[in-house]
C-alpha positions in Angstrom: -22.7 -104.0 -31.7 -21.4 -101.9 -29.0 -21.6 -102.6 -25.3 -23.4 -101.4 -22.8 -20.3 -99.5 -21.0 -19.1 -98.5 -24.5 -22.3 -96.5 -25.2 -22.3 -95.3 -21.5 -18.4 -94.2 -22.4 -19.6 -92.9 -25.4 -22.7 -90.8 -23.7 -20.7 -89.6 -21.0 -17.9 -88.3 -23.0 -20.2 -86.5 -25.5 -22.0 -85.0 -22.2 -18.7 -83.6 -20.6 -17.5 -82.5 -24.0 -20.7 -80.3 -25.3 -23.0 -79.8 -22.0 -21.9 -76.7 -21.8 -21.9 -75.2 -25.0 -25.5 -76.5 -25.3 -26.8 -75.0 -22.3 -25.7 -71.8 -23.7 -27.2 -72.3 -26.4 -30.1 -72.9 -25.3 -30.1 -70.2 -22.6 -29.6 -68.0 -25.6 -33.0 -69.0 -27.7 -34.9 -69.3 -24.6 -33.7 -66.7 -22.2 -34.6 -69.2 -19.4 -32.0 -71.0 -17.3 -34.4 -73.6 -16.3 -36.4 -74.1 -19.6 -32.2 -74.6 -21.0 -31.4 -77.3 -18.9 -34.9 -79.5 -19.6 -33.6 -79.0 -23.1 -30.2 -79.8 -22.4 -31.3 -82.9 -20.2 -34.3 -83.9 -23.5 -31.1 -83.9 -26.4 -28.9 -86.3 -23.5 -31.7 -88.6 -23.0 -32.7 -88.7 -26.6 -29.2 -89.3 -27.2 -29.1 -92.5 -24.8 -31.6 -93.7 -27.2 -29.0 -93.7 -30.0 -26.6 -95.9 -31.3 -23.0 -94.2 -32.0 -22.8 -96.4 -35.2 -25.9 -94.9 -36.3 -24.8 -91.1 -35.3 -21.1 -91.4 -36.3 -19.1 -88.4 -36.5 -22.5 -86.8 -36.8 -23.8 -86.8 -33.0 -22.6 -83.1 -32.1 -24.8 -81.7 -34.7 -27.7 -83.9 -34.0 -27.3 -83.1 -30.2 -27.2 -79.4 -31.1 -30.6 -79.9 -33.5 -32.5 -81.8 -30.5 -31.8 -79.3 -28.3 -32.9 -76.5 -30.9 -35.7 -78.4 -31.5 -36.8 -78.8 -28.0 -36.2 -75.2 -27.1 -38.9 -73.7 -30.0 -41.0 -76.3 -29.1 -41.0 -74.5 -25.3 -40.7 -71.1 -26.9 -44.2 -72.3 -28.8 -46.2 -73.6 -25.7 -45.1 -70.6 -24.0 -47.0 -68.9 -26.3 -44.8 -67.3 -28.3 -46.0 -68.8 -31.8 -44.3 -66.1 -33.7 -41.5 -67.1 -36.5 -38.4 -68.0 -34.8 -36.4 -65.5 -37.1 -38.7 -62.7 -35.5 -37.9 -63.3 -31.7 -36.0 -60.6 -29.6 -32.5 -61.5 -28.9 -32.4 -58.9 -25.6 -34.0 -61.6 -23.5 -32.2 -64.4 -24.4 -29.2 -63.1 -21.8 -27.1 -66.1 -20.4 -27.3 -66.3 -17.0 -23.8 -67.2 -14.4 -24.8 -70.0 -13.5 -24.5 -71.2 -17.4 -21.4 -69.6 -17.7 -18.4 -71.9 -18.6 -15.8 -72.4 -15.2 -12.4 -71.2 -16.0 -9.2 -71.9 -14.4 -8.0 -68.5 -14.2 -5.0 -67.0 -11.7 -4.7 -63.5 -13.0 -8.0 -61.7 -11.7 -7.0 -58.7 -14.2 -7.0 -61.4 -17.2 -10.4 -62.6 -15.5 -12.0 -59.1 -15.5 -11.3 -58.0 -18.9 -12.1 -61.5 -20.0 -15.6 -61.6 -18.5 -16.0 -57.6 -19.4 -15.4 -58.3 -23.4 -17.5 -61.3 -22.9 -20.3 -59.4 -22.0 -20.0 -56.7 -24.5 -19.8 -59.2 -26.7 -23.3 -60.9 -25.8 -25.1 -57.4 -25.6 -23.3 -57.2 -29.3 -24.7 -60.3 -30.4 -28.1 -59.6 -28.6 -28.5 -56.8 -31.6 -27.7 -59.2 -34.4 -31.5 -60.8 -35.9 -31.4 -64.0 -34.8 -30.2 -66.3 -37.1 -27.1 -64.5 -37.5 -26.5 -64.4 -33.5 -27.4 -68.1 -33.6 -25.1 -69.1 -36.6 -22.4 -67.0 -34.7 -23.0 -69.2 -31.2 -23.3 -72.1 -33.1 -19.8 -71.2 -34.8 -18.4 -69.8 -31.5 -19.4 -73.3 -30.0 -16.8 -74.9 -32.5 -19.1 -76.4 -35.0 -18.3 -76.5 -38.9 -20.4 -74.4 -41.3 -21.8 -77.9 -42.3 -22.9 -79.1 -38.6 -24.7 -76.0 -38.3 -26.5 -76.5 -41.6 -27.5 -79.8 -40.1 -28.5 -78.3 -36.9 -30.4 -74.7 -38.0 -32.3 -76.5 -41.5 -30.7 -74.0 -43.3 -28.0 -74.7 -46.3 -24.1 -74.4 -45.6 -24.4 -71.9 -48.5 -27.1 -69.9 -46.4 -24.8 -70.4 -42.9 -21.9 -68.9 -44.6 -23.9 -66.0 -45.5 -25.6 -65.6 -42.1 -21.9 -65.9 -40.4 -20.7 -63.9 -43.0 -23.3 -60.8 -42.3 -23.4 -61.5 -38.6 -19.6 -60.9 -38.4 -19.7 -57.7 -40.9 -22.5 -56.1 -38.3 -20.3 -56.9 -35.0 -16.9 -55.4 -37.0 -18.8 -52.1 -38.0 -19.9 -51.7 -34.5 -17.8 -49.0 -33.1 -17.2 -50.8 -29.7 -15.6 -53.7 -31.8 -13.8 -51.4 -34.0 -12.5 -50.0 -30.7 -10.7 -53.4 -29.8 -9.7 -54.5 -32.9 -6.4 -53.7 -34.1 -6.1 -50.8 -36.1 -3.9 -51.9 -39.9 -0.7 -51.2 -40.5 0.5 -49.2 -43.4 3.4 -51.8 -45.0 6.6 -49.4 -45.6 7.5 -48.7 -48.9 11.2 -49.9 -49.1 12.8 -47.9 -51.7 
């Protein structure tokens, strides 16, 4: 059995690790700064109630599924009792203040950074919504199984969603405009 400051360690090191990647996240299905944080805050406090024996290697995931959970659940007292696949993705904007802090010195590196990161979101915005969240989810670091675990959907059915999701954002002409264009090999004769 763990101690007290273990589980504390253990709480706290989960919270500086994913905070921010959840509150994206969530800022992303709800479209509300302040509804993403109480669901942020619910998954940490649920969390407290756990033991990391019990969650094992398994508490991103679960962290990621209570704050899901948590953020239909406001999406549905709001009103809004339409099928989650069916919500608009134009709303669900992140706002700065949700925004990962960078340590960055060159303001051009900055600029660019931030201006592809927003194309990228208004991209992603257009995407139905499972795709765009698979994609997040995936963009967040987790495995094709951890997102299974966290959407209810099979890693068979992730792989497709990432799978389409990334095919729509490559045949997008802005994206086709930064990738790379292929190189012809030479023919060495």
């Amino acid at each position: 059995m763990e101690s007290p400051d273990e589980r504390q360690r253990w709480v706290l090191g989960l919270l500086a690790a994913h905070e921010q990647a959840l509150l994206r996240h969530a800022c992303r299905l709800i479209g509300d700064a302040d509804a993403a944080r109480d669901a942020v805050q619910h998954a940490f406090v649920q969390l407290c109630a756990q033991s990391p024996a019990t969650l094992g290697d398994r508490a991103v995931p679960w962290l990621f599924r209570v704050c899901r959970n948590r953020a239909i659940d406001h999406l549905r007292r709001a009103g809004r009792e339409r099928s989650f696949d069916d919500l608009p993705t134009e709303s669900a904007a992140m706002p700065p203040s949700a925004q990962p802090t960078a340590r960055e010195t060159d303001p051009a590196a900055s600029a660019e950074t931030a201006d592809l990161a927003g194309v990228l979101r208004g991209l992603l915005a257009t995407l139905p919504r499972l795709q765009a969240e698979t994609l997040d989810l995936w963009a967040a670091g987790l495995s094709y199984r951890e997102i299974a675990a966290v959407t209810g959907k099979t890693e068979g059915h992730v792989r497709v969603l990432a799978h389409r999701g990334l095919a729509a954002l490559r045949a997008n002409p802005l994206v086709r405009d930064l990738l790379p264009t292929p190189v012809a090999p030479e023919v060495h004769r």
